[in-house]
C-alpha positions as CSV (number, residue, x, y, z in Angstrom):
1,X,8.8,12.1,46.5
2,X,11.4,12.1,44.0
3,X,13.3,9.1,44.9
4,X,9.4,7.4,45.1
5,X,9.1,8.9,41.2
6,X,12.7,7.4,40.0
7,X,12.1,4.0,41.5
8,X,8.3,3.8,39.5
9,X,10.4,5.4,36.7
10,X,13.1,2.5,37.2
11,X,10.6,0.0,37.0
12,X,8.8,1.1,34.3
13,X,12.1,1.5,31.9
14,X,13.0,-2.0,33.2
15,X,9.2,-3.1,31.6
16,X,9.9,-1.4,28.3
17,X,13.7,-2.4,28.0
18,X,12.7,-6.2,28.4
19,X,9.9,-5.5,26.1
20,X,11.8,-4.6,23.7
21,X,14.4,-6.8,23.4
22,X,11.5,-9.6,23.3
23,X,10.5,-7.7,20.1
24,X,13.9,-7.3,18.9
25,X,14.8,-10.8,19.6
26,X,11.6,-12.5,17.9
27,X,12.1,-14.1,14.7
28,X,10.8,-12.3,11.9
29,X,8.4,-14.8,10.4
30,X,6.6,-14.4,14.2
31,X,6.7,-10.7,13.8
32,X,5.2,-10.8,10.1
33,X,2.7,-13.0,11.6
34,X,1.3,-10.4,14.2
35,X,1.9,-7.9,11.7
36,X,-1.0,-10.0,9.8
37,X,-3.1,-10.4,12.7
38,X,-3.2,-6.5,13.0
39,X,-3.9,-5.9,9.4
40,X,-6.8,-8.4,10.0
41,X,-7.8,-6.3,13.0
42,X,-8.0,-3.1,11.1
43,X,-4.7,-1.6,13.1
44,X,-2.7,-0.1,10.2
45,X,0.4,1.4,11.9
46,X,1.0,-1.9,13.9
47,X,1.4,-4.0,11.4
48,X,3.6,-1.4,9.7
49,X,5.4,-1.5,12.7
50,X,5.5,-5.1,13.2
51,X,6.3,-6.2,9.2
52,X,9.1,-3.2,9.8
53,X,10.7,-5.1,12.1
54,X,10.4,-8.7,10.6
55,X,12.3,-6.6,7.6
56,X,15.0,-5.9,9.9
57,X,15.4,-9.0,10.8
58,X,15.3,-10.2,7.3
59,X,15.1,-7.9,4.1
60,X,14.3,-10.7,2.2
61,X,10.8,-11.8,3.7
62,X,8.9,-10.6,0.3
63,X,5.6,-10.8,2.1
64,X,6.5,-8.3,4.6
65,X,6.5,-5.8,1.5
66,X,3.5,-6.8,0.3
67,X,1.4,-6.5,3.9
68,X,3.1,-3.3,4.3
69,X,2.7,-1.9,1.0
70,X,-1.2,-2.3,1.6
71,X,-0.7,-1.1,5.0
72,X,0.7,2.7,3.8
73,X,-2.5,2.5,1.5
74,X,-4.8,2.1,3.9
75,X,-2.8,4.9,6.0
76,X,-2.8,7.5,3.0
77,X,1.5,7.1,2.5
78,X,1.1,6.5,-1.1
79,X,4.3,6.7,-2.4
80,X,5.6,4.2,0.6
81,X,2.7,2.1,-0.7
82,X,4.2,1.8,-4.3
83,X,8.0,1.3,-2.7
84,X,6.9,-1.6,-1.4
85,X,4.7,-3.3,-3.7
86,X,7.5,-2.7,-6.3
87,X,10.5,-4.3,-3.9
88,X,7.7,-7.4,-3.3
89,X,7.4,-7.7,-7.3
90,X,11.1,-7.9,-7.5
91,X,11.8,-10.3,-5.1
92,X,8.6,-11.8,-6.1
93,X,9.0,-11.4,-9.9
94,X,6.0,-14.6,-10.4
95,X,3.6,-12.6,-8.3
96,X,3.6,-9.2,-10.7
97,X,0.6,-10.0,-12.9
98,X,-1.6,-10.1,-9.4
99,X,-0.8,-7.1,-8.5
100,X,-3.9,-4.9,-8.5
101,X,-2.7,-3.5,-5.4
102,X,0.2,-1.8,-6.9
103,X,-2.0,-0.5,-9.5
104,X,-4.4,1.4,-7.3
105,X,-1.2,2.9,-5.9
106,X,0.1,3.8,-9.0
107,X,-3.0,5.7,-9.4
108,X,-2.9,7.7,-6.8
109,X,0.8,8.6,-7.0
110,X,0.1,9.8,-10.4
111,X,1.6,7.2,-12.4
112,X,-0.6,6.5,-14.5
113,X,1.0,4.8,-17.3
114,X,2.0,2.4,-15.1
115,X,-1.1,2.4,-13.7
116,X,-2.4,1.2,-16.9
117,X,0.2,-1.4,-17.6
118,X,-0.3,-2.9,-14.2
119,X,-3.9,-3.2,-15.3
120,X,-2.9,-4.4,-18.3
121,X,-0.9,-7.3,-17.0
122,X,-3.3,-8.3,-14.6
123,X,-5.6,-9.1,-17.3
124,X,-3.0,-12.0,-17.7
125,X,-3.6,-13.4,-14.8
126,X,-7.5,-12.8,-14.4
127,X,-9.6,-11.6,-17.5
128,X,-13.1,-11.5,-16.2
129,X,-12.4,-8.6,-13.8
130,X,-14.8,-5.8,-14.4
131,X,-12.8,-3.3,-11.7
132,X,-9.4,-4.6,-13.7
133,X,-11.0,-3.1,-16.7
134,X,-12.5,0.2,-15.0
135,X,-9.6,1.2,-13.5
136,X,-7.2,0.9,-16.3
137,X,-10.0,3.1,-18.1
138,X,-9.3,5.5,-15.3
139,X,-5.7,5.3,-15.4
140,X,-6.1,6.1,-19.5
141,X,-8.8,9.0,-19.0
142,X,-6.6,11.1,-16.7
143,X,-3.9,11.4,-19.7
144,X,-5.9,10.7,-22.9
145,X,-9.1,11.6,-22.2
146,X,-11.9,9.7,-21.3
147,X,-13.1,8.7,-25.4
148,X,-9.2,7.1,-25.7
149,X,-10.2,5.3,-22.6
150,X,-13.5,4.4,-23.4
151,X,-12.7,3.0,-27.0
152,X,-9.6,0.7,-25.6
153,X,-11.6,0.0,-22.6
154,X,-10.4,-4.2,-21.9
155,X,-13.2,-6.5,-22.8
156,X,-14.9,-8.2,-19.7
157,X,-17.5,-11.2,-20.6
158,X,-19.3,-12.3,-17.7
159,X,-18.3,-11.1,-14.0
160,X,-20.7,-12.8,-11.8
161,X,-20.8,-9.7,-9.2
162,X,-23.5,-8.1,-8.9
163,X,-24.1,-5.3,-10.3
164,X,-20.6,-5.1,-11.8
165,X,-21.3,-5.7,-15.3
166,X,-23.8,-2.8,-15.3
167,X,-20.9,-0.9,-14.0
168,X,-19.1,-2.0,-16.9
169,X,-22.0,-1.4,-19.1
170,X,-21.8,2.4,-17.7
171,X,-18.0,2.7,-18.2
172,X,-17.9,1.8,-22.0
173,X,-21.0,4.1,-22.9
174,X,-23.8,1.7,-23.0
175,X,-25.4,2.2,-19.3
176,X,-26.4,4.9,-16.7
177,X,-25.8,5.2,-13.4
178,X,-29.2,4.8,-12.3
179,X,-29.2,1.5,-14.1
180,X,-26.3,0.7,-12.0
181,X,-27.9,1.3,-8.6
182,X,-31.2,-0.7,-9.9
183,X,-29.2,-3.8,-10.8
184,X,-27.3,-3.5,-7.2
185,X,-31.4,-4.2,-5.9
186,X,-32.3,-7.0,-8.3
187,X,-33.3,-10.1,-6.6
188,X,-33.9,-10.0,-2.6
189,X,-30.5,-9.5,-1.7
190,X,-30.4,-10.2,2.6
191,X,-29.2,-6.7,3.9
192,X,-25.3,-7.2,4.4
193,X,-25.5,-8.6,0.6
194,X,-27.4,-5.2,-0.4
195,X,-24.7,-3.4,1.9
196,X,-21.6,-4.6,-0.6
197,X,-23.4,-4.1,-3.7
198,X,-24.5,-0.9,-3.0
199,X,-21.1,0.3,-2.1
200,X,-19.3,-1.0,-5.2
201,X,-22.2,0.6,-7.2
202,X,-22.0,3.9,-5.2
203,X,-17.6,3.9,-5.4
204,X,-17.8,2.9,-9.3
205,X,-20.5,5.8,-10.2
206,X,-18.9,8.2,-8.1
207,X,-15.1,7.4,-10.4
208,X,-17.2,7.6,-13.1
209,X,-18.6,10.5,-12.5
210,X,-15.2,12.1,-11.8
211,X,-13.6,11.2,-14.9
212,X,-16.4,13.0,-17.0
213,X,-15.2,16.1,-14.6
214,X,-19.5,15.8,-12.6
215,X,-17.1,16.5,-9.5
216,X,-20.3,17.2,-7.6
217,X,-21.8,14.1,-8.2
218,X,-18.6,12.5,-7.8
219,X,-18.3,13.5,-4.9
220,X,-21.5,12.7,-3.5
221,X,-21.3,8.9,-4.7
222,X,-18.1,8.3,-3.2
223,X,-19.1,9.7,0.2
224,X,-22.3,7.5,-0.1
225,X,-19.9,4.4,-0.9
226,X,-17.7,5.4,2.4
227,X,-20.5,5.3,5.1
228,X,-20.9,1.8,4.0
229,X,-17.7,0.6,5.8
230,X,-17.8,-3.1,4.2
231,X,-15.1,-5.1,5.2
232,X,-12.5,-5.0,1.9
233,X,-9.2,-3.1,0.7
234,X,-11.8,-1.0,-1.7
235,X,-13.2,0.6,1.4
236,X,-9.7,2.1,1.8
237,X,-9.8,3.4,-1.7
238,X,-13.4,5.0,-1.1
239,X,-12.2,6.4,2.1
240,X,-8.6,7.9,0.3
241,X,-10.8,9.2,-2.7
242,X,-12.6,10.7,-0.3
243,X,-10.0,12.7,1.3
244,X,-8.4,13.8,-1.5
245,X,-12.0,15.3,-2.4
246,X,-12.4,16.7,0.4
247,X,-9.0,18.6,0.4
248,X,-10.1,19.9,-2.9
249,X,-12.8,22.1,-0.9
């Protein structure tokens, strides 16, 4: 029986040993490129895995930072999230003002001046961003107060989403919530349209609500923007805000 159990054990360690030296011995821009196909396939910690190894192959493949930095996002390692967006700017220097990514994670480290300056320079780059906007406003409110944030709150003229400019209408004292979820129904939205606009509605009241210390109703918006799993990074914020909420019980 035991020499039975060595030989499948044999067999099996032959398996993994040629495995990996397939891995080891594929070139990084292949490994980065399965490392994007899991991303796209919702499989977080491979494509850590996979853009960890293109890296080791070559510490230079900016990209690899950038995948992976969103990667520890969506897995909750914040501070391995902001590691990497900040080695992808600096290899990558042309790419900062784009980087709304990094700002989220800056937020959720707790740096929130940085935070705001990432904001800030992504206003460069795109200036009709009503989230850009909002979350710079949040990034201000957690260390100045939400009247500081409200009264340097970056001007946004015309975003075409729907219902974000009621959400930015809410954010700089001129809307309600309720306003904001009455805009998301306007029209006859087919149901998967409704779906998205509902859930940016439900996150952006629920972070509004937060930051005017309604942690109830926070709360309750933010869980109600969760079940609604639509296919974007922000889900992935929704679902992390609601964690930390949740720890908070």
């Amino acid at each position: 029986m035991f020499r039975v159990r060595l030989s499948a054990f044999l067999l099996a360690l032959g398996v993994f040993l040629n495995s990996t030296s397939a891995a080891v011995s594929q070139e990084p821009e292949a490994l980065l490129n399965r490392a994007v196909e899991a991303s796209n396939r919702g499989r977080s910690s491979e494509s850590v895995e996979l853009a960890t190894g293109a890296l080791a192959g070559n510490p230079e493949l900016a990209y690899a930072y950038y995948l992976r930095g969103r990667e520890y996002f969506r897995l909750g390692k914040i501070t391995e999230s902001v590691a990497d967006l900040e080695q992808y700017v600096r290899l990558r220097p042309d790419m900062e003002p784009r980087q709304w990514e990094l700002g989220l994670s800056y937020y959720y480290a707790g740096q929130f001046q940085q935070g705001a300056r990432q904001f800030e320079l992504y206003q460069t780059y795109h200036d009709n961003d009503v989230e850009n906007s909002v979350w710079r406003y949040l990034c201000i409110a957690r260390t100045e107060g939400t009247e500081k944030a409200r009264s340097t709150l970056m001007p946004i003229r015309n975003d075409p989403r729907i219902p974000m400019m009621a959400v930015y209408d809410m954010f700089r004292g001129e809307g309600s919530p309720q306003q904001v979820l009455e805009t998301a129904r306007t029209g006859q939205p087919g149901p998967a349209e409704l779906e998205g606009r509902l859930f940016y509605a439900h996150l952006y009241i629920g972070l509004f609500l937060l930051a005017e210390g309604d942690e109830m109703g926070g709360k309750t918006h933010i869980l109600t923007a969760e079940k609604k799993r639509v296919r974007h990074y922000m889900w992935d914020v929704a679902r992390y805000q609601a964690i930390l909420l949740s720890q908070l019980e």
